[in-house]
N, C-alpha and C positions, 0 to 999 in steps of 0.2 A: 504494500500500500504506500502509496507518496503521500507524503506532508511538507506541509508548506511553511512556513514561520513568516511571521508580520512584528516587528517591533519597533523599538525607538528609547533613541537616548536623551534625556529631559534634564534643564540644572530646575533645582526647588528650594525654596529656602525652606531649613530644616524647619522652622519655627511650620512648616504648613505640614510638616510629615504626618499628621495624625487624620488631618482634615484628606488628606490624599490618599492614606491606609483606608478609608473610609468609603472614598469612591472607587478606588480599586477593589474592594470587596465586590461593592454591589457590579460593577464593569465583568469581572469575573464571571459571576452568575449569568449576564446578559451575553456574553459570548459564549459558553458554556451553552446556553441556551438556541445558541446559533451555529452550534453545530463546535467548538472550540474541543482538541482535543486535551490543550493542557495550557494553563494564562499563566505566567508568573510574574511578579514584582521585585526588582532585585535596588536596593539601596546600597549608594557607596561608603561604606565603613573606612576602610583601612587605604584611604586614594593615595598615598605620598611615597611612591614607589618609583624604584629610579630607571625598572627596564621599559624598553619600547614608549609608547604614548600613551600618557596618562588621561584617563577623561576627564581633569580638571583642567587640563591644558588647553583638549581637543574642544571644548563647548566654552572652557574661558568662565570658569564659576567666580562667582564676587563671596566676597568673604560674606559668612551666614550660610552661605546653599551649596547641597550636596548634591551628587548627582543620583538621577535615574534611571534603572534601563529594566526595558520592560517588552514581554516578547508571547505571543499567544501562537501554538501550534493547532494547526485546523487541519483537516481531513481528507477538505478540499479546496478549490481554489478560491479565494476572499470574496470574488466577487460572484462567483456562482451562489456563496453562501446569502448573499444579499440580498440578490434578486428572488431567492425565493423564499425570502422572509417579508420581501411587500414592506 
């Protein structure tokens, strides 16, 4: 079976991190619901690392916000799932 992955990397100021856990919940269940084989939320903890490209670098975070990155495995293709959700 193929799967596909859809994500994205987002800066947020931590101060919003609860408010965001929050809509990533319910986000979760509505793609779940559209067919979603597997959503996750991943926050950056431990960014200050010296190999390769760091994503504080690569998005340019300001001081306060940390980064996002957040990636939903589906079943099938994105937009086939859309069109037959009307």
């Amino acid at each position: 079976m193929a799967l596909y992955v859809d994500g994205f990397v987002i800066p947020l100021p931590k101060k919003n991190l609860n408010a965001y856990r929050r809509m990533a919940q319910k986000a979760g269940k509505v793609w779940r619901d559209h067919g979603a084989v597997e959503f996750r939320e991943c926050v950056g903890d431990d960014l200050n690392i010296k190999m390769g490209k760091p994503f504080p670098r690569g998005i340019k975070l300001k001081p306060g916000e940390t980064v996002l990155f957040s990636y939903i495995v589906l079943s099938r293709v994105p937009t086939a799932i859309a069109s037959t959700r009307g």
